[in-house]
C-alpha atoms as an extended CHARMM CRD file, in Angstrom:
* protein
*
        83  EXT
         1         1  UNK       CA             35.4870000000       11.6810000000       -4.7330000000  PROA      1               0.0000000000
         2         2  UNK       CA             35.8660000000        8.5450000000       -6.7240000000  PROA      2               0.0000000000
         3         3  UNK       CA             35.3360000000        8.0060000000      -10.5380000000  PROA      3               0.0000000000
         4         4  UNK       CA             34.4470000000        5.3310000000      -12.1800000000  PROA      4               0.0000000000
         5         5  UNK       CA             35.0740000000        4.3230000000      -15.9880000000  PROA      5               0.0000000000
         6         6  UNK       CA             32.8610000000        2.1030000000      -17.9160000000  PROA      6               0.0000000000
         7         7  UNK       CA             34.6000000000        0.1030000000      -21.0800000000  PROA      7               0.0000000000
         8         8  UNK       CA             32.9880000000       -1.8200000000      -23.6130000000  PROA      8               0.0000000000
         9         9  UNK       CA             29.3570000000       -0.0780000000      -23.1330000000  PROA      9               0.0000000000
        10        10  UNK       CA             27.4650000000       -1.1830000000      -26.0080000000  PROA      10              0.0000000000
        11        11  UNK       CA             25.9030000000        1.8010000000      -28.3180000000  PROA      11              0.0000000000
        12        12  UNK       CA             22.6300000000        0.6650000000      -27.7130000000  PROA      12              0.0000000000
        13        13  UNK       CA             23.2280000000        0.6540000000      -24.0000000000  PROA      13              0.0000000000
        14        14  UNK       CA             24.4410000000        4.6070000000      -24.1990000000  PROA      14              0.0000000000
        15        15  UNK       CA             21.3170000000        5.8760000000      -25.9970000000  PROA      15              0.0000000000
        16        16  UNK       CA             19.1770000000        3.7260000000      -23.3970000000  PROA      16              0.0000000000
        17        17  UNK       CA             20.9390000000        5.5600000000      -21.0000000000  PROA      17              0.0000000000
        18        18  UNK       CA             20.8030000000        8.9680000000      -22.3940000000  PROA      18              0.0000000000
        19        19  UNK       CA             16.7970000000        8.3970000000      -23.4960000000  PROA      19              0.0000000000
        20        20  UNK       CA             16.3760000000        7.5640000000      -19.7720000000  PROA      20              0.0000000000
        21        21  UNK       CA             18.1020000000       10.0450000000      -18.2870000000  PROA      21              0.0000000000
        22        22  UNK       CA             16.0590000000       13.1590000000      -20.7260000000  PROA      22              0.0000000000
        23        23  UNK       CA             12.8920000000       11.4620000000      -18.9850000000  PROA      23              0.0000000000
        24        24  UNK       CA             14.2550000000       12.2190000000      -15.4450000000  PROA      24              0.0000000000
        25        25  UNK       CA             15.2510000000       15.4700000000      -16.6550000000  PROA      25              0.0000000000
        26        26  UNK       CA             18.8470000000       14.9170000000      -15.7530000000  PROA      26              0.0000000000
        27        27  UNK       CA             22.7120000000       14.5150000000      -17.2410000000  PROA      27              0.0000000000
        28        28  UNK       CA             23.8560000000       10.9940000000      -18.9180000000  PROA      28              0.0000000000
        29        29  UNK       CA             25.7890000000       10.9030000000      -15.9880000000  PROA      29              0.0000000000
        30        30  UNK       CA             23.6330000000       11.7830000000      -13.3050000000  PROA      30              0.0000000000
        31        31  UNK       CA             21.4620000000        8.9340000000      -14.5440000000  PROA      31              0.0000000000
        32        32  UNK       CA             24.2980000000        6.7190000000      -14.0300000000  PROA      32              0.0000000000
        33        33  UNK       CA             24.6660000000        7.6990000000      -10.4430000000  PROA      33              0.0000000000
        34        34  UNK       CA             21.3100000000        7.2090000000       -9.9700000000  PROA      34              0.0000000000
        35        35  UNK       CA             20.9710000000        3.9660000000      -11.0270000000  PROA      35              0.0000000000
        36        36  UNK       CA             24.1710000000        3.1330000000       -9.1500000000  PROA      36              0.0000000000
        37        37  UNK       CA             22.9290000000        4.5410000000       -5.9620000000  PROA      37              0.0000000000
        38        38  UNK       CA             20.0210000000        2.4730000000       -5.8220000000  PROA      38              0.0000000000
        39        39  UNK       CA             21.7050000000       -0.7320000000       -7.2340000000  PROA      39              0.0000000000
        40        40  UNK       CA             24.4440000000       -0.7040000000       -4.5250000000  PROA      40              0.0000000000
        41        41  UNK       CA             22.2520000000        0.9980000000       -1.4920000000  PROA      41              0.0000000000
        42        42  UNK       CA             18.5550000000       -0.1590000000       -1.9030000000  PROA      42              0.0000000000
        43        43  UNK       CA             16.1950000000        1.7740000000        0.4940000000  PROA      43              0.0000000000
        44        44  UNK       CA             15.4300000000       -2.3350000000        2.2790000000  PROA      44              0.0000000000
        45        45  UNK       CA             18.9970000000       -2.6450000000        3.2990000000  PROA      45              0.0000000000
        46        46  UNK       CA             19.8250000000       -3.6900000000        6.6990000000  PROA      46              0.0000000000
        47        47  UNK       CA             20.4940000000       -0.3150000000        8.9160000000  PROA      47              0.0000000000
        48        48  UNK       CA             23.0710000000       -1.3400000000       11.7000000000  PROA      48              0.0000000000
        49        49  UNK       CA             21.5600000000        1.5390000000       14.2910000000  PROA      49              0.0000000000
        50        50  UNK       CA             18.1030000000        1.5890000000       13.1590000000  PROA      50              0.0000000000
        51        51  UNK       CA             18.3490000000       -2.2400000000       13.7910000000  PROA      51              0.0000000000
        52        52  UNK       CA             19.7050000000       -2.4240000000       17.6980000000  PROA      52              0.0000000000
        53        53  UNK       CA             17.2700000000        0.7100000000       18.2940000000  PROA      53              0.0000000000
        54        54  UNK       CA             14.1860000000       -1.1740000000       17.2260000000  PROA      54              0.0000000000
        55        55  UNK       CA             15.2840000000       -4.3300000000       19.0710000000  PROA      55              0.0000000000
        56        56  UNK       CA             16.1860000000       -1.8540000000       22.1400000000  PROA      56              0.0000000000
        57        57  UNK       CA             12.3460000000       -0.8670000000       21.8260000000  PROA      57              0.0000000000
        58        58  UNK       CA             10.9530000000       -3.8790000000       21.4730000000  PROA      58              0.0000000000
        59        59  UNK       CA             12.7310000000       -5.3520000000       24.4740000000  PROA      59              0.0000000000
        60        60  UNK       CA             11.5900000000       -2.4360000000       26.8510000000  PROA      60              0.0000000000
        61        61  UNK       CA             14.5890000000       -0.9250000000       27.3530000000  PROA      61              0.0000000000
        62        62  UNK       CA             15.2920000000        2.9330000000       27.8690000000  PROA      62              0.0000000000
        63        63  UNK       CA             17.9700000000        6.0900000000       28.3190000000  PROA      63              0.0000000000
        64        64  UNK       CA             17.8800000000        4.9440000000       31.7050000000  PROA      64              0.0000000000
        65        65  UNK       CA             18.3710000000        1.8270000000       31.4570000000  PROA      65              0.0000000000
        66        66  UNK       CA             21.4750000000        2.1070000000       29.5440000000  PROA      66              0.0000000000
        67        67  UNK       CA             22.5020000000        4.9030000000       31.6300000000  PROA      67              0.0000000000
        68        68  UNK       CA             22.9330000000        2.3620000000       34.2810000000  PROA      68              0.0000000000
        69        69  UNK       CA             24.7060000000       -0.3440000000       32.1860000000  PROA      69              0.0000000000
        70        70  UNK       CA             27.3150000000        2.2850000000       31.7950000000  PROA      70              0.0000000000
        71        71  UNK       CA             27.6090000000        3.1270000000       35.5120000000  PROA      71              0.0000000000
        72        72  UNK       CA             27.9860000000       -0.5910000000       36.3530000000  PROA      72              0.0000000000
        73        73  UNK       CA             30.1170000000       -1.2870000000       33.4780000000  PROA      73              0.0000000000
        74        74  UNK       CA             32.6290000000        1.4000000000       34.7020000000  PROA      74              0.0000000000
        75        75  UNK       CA             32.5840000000        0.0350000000       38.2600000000  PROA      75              0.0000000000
        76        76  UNK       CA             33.4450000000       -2.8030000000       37.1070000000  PROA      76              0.0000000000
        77        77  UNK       CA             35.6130000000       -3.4740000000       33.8700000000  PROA      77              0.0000000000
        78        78  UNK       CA             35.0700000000       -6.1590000000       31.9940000000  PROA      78              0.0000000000
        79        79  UNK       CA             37.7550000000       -9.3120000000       32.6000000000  PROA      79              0.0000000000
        80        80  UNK       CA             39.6440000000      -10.5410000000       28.9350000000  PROA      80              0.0000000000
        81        81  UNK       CA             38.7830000000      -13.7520000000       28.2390000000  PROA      81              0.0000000000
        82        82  UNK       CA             40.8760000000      -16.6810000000       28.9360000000  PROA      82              0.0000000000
        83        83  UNK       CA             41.5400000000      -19.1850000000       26.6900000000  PROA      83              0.0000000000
């Protein structure tokens, strides 16, 4: 797993860090993680699959539909494009 080491953290920045983390009831650096976690991977972030299954939805398709895209597609190969 990677680590990460922080330089240069200001004193004041430590005991904000170590008052928060007491009120979560966790480690100095569990807070850190924490706060990390949601900086880099906020819950509104774009999810790739949930994405092209809710357009899937919307546009009517289903399993069988797809099912037969398949079928057709390995009938028939797709050409390389020419340029």
């Amino acid at each position: 797993m990677p680590a990460v080491t922080i330089r240069n953290l200001s004193d004041e920045t430590h005991r904000a860090l170590k008052l928060r983390a007491a009120k979560h009831n966790r480690s100095t650096e569990a807070e850190i993680r924490a706060i990390l976690e949601e900086a880099a991977r906020p819950p509104e972030r774009l999810k790739l699959g949930s994405a092209l299954a809710e357009r899937s939805r919307a546009a009517g398709l289903s399993n069988a539909d797809v099912e037969a895209l398949e079928a057709g597609r390995e009938r028939m190969p797709a050409e390389p494009m020419r340029f």
